[in-house]
C-alpha positions as CSV (number, residue, x, y, z in Angstrom):
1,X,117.0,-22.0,-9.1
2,X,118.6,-24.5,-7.2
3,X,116.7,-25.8,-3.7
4,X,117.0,-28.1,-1.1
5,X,114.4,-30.1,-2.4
6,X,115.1,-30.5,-5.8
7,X,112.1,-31.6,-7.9
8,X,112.7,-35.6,-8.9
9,X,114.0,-35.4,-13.3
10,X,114.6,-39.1,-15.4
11,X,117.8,-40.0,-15.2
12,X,120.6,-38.7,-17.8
13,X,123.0,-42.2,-17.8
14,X,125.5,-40.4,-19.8
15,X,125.9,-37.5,-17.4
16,X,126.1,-39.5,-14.7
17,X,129.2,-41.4,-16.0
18,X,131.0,-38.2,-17.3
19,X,130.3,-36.9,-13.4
20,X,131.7,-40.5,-12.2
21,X,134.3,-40.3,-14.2
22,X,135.6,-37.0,-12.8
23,X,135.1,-38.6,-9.5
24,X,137.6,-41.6,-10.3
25,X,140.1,-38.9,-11.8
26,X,140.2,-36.4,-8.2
27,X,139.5,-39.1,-5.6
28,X,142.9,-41.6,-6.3
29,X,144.5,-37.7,-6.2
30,X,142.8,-37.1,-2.6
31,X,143.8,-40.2,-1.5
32,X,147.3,-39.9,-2.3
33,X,147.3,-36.5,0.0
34,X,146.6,-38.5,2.8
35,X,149.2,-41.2,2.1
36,X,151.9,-38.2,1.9
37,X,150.7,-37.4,5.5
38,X,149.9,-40.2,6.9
39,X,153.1,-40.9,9.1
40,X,153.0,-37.0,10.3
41,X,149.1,-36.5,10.8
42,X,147.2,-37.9,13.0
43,X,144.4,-39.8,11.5
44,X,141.4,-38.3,13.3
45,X,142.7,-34.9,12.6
46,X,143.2,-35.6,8.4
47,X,139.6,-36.6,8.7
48,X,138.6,-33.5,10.5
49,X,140.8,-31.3,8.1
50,X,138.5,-33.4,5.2
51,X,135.3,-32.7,5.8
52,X,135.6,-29.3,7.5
53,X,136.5,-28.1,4.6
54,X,133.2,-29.2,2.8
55,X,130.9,-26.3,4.1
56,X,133.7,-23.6,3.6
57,X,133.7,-24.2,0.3
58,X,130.0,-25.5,-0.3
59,X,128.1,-23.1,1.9
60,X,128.8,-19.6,-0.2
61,X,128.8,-21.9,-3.1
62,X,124.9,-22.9,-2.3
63,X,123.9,-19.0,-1.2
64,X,125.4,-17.9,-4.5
65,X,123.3,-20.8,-6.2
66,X,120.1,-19.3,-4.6
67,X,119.7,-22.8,-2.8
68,X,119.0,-23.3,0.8
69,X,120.3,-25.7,3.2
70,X,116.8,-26.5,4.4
71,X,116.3,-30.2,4.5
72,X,112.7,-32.3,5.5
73,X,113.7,-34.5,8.9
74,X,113.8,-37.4,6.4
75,X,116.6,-36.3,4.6
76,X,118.5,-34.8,8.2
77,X,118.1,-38.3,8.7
78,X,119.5,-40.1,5.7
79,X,122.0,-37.1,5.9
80,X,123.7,-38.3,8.8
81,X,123.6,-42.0,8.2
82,X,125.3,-41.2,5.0
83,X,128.0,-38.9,6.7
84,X,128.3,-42.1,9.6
85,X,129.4,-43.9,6.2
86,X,131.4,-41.8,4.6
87,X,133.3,-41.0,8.0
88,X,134.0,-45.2,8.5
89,X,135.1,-45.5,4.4
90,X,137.3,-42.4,4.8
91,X,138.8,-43.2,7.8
92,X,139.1,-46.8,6.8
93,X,141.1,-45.9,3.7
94,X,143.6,-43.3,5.0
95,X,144.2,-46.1,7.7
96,X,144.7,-48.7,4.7
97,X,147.4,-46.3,2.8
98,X,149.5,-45.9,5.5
99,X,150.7,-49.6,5.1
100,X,149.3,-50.3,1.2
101,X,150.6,-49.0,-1.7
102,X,147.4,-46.5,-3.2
103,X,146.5,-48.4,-6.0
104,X,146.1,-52.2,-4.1
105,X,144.6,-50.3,-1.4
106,X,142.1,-49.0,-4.0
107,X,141.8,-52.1,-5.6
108,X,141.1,-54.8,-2.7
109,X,138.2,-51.7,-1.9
110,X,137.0,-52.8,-5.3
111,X,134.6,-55.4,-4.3
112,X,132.3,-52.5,-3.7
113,X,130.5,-52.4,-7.1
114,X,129.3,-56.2,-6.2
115,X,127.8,-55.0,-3.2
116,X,126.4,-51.8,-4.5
117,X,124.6,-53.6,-7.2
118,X,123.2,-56.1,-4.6
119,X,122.3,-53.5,-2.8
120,X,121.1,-51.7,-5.2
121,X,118.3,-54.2,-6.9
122,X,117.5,-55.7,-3.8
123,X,116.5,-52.1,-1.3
124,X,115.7,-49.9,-4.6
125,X,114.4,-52.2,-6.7
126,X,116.8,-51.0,-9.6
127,X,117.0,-53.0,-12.6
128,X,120.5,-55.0,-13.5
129,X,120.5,-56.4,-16.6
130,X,123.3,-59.0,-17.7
131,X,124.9,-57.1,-19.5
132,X,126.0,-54.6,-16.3
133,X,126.3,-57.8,-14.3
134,X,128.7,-59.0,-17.0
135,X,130.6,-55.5,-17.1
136,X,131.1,-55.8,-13.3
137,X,132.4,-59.6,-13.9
138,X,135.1,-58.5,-16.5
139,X,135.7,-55.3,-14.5
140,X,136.2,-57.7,-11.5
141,X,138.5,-59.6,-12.8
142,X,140.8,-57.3,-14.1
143,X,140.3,-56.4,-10.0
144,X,142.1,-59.6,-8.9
145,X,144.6,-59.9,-11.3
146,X,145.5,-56.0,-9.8
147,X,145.2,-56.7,-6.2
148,X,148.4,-59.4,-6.1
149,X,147.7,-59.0,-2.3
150,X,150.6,-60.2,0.1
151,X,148.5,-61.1,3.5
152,X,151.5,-62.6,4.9
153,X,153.7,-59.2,4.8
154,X,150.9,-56.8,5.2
155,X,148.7,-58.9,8.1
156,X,145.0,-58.2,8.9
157,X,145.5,-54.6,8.0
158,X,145.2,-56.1,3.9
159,X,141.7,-56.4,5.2
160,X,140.8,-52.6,6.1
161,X,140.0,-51.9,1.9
162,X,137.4,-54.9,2.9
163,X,135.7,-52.0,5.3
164,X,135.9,-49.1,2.8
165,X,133.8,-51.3,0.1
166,X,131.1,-52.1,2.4
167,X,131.3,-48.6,4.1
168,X,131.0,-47.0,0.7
169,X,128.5,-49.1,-0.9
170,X,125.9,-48.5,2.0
171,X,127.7,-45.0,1.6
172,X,126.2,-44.6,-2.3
173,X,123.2,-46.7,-1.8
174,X,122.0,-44.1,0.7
175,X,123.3,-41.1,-1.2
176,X,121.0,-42.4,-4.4
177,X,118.0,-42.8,-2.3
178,X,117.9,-39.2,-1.4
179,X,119.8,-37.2,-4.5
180,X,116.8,-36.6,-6.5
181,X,115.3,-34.7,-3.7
182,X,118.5,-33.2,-1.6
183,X,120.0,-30.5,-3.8
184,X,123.8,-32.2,-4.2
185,X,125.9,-29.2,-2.8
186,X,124.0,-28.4,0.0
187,X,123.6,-32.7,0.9
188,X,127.5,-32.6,0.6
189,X,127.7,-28.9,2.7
190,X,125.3,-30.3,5.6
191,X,127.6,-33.6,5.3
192,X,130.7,-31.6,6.6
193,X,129.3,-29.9,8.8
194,X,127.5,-33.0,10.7
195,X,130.9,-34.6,10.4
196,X,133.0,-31.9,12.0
197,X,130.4,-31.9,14.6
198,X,131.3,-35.3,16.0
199,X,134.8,-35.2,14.8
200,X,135.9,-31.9,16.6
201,X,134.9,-33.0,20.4
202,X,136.2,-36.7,19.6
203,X,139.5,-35.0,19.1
204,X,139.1,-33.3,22.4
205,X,137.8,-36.4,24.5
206,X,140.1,-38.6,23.6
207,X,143.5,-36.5,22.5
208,X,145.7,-38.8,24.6
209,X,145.4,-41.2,21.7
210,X,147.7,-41.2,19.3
211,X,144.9,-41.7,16.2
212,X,143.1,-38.0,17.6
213,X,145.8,-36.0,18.6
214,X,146.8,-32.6,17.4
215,X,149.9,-31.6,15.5
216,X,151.3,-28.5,13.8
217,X,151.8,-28.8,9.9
218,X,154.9,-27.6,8.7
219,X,156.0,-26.1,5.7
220,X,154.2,-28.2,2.1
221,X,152.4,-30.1,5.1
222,X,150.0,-27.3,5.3
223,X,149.2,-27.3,0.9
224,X,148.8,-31.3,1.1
225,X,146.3,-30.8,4.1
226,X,144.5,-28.3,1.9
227,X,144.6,-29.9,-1.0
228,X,143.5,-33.1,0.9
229,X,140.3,-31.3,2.0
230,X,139.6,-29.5,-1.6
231,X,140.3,-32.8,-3.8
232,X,138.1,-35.0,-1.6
233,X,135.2,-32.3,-1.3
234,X,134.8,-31.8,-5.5
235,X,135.1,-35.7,-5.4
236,X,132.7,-36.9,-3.6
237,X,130.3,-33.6,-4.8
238,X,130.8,-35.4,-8.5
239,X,130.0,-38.5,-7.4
240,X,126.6,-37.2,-5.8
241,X,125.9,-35.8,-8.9
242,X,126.6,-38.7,-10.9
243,X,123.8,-40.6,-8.6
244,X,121.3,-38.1,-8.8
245,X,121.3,-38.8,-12.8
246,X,122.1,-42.5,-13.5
247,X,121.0,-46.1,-11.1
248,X,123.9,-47.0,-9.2
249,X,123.9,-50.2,-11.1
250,X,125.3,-48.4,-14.2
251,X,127.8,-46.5,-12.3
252,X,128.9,-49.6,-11.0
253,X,131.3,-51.2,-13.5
254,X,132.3,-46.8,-14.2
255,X,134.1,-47.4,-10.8
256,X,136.8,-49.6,-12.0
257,X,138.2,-46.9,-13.8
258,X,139.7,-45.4,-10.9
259,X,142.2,-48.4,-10.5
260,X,144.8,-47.8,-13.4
261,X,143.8,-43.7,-12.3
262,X,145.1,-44.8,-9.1
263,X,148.1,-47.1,-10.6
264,X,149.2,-43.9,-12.7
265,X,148.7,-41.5,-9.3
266,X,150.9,-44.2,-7.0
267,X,153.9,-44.5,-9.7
268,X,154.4,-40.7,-10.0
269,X,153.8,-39.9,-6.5
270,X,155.5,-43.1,-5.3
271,X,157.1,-44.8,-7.7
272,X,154.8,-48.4,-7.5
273,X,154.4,-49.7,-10.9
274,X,152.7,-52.7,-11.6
275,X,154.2,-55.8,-13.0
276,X,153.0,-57.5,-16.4
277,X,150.1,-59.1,-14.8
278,X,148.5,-56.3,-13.1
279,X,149.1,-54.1,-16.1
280,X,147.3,-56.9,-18.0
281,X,144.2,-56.7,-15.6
282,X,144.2,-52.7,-16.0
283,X,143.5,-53.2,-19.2
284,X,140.6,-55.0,-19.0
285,X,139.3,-53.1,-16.2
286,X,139.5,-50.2,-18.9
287,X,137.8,-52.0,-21.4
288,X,134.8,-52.8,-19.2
289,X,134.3,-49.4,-17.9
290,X,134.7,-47.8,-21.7
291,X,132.6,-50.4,-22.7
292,X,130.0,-49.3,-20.2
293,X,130.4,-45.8,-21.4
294,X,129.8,-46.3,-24.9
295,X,126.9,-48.5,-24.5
296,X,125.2,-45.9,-22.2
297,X,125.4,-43.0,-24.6
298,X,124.1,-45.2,-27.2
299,X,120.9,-45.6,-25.4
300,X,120.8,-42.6,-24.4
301,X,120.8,-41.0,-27.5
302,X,118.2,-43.4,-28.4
303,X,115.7,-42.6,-25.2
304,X,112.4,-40.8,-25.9
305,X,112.7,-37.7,-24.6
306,X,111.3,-37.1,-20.8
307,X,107.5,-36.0,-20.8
């Protein structure tokens, strides 16, 4: 039966990266929701429509479980600092993609594995190896050669991905410190419900600005919106699953793979296709993250069983 407060299990590497994976697949898909909308929604009220949605769907889905969303005043607590992330990284990104194309918006985000396995050895005390540090070097450097940023067109706004890496690193590093004891659909239920909590009266305080007001969907508008909400909810669900079973310095280099995701997503949706050099670097950000993938189910398959 599922709780609240999960008993702690040994990590499963290779279910981790499956669950990371699907993550990389639905979140370039989210993301490219809000870059539809973006010049017809308000910004505060896409992130409101995002995370309401969360407990709607969650909630029943956590009753039906058996679970509970019971939670020890430790985890309330790491609960809301982890929705405080994941509000700035959201909000930071749908900014981003109003004036980026999706997949360098992704991409300049993509100094985020660095920090998360910095983070990650240093505050957990997880190992990294050089072999994952070598990974995220290769990964990395198919990164730059994807980015091709153009400061002096975009401006400072080029800079915003810079916020959603370090938002979303501090974002997964507290997510991993609590997922073995924080049953993953109730964590991600209680989530949208502290977030709607401080996003619903902001609206109302400050509507007269532009970033909070309210507008009235119209026609697809109102599938996107939903679509938006549903995409970014089973995302970031997978993605707290994929902690709970594998250190966040082997889902680290897995990340990349949402790049050339995100490449494909932008030149159907919105016909951006990389040139030669940027399709060069996809390919080796693939290579690191398969790489990574094989490797892991090796050693898994090799692992003693628990005790």
């Amino acid at each position: 039966m599922t709780t609240a407060t999960a008993t702690p299990a040994a990590d499963r590497p290779f279910l981790g990266i499956l669950l990371m994976l699907g993550f990389c697949v639905l979140a370039p898909l989210g993301d490219s929701m809000a870059k539809l909308l973006g010049d017809a929604i308000p910004l505060v009220m896409l992130l409101l429509v995002r995370f309401a949605i969360q407990p709607v769907v969650l909630i029943p889905v956590t009753w039906a479980m058996g679970g509970t969303l019971a939670m020890s005043p430790r985890a309330l607590r790491l609960t809301a600092l982890r929705t405080l992330f994941h509000i700035i990284g959201i909000g930071a990104m749908f900014t981003s993609l109003r004036y980026l194309p999706l997949a360098d918006a992704i991409a300049i985000a993509f100094v985020m594995p660095f920090i998360m396995l910095l983070l990650g050895h240093l505050v957990l005390g997880e190992e990294v190896g050089r072999f994952r540090i070598l990974a995220c070097a290769v990964g990395f450097l198919g990164t730059l050669l994807v980015i091709q940023p153009n400061f002096v067109e975009v401006g400072p706004l080029a800079l915003l991905p810079l916020l959603v890496a370090v938002a979303f690193a501090l974002f997964m590093l507290v997510t991993r410190a609590m997922a073995k004891e924080v049953d993953a659909v109730a964590m991600q239920a209680i989530s949208g419900l502290m977030a709607t909590a401080v996003l619903l009266p902001a609206m109302v305080v400050f509507s007269d600005l532009p970033a909070f007001g309210w507008v009235r969907p119209e026609g697809v508008e109102w599938a996107q919106i939903a679509a938006l909400g549903f995409l970014g909810t089973v995302a970031h669900l997978l993605m707290t699953g994929a902690l709970r079973h594998a250190p966040s310095a082997t889902l680290a280099p897995m990340q990349y793979l949402e790049i050339p995701i995100s490449t494909v997503v932008g030149w159907a949706l919105f016909s951006d296709l990389p040139d030669g050099l940027a399709a060069l670097g996809i390919c080796i950000t693939i290579g690191a993250g398969l790489t990574i993938v094989f490797r892991e189910r090796a050693l898994s398959r090799i692992a003693p069983p628990a005790a």
